[in-house]
Kinemage of the C-alpha trace (Angstrom):
@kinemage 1
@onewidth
@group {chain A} dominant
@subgroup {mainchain}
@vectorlist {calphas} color= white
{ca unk a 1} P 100.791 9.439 93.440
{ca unk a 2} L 103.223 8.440 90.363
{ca unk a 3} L 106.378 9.506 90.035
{ca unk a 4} L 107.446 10.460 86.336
{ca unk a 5} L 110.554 9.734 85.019
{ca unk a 6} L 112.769 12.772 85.253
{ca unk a 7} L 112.871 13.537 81.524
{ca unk a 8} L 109.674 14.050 82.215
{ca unk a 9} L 110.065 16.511 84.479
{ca unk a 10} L 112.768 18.542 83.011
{ca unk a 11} L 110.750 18.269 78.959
{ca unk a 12} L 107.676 20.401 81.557
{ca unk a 13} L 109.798 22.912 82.803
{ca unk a 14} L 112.113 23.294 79.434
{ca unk a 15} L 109.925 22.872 76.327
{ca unk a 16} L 112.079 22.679 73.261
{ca unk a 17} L 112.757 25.887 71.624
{ca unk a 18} L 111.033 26.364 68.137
{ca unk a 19} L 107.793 24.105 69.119
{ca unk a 20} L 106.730 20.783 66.901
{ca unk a 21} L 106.862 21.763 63.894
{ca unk a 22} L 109.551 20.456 62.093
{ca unk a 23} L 112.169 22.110 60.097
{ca unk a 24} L 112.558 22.652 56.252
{ca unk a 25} L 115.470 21.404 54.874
{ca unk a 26} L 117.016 21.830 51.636
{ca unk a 27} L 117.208 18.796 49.297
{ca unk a 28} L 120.483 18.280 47.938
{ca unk a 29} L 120.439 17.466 44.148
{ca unk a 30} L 123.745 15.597 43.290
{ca unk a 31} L 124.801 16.145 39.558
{ca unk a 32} L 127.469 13.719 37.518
{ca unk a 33} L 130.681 14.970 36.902
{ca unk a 34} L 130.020 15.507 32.145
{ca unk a 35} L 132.862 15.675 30.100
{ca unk a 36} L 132.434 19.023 29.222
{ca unk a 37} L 132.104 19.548 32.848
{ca unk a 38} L 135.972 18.536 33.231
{ca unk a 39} L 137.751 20.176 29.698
{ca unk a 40} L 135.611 23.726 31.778
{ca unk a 41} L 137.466 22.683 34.973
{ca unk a 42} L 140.578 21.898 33.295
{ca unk a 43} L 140.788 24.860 30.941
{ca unk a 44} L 139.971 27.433 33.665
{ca unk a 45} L 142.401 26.220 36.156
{ca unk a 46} L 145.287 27.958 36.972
{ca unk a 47} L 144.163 31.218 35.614
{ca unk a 48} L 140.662 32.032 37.664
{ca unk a 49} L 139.464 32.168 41.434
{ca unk a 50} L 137.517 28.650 42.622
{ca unk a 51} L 134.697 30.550 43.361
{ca unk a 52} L 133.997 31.441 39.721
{ca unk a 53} L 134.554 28.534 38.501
{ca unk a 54} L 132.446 27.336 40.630
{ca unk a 55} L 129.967 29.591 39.683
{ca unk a 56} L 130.449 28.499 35.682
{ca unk a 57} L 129.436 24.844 36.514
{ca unk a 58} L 127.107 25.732 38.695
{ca unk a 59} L 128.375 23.893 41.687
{ca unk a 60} L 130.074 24.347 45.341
{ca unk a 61} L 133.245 26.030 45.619
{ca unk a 62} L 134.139 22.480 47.960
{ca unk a 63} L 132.883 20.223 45.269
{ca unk a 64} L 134.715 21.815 42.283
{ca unk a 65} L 137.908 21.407 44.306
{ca unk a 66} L 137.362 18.193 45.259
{ca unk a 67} L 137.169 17.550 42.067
{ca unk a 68} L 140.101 19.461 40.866
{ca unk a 69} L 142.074 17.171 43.379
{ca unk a 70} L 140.835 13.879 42.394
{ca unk a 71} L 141.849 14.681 38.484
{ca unk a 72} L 145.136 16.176 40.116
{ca unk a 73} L 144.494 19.643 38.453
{ca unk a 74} L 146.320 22.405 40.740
{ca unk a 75} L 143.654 25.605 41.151
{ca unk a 76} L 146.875 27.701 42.456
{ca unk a 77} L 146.297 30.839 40.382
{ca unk a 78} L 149.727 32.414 42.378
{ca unk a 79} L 152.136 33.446 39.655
């Protein structure tokens, strides 16, 4: 008789949850920063949420203040 190697053993009693078949992921589409992209960023700061902003130029709440950070534009909109 042959012995397995345990991984064996343990893959036969626990079979991975969700089968073979792998998994969908979504492709991320990375877009340069325009001009126009910035003066928007710029103009809006200070005076409107991150998340609609965000939602102007059609990009991540995380990436629109990353962005805001790197130009050294302050999205505070406290009084």
């Amino acid at each position: 008789m042959r012995l397995l190697p345990r991984h064996f053993m343990v893959e036969a009693r626990f079979p991975k949850i969700g089968g073979m078949m792998p998994t969908k992921t979504k492709k991320t589409i990375r877009r340069e920063w325009t001009k126009s992209d910035v003066k928007t960023l710029k103009s809006m700061a200070r005076k409107t949420p991150v998340t609609k902003i965000a939602k102007a130029l059609k990009r991540t709440p995380a990436a629109t203040a990353a962005k805001a950070h790197l130009l050294g534009v302050s999205l505070d909109t406290r009084a």
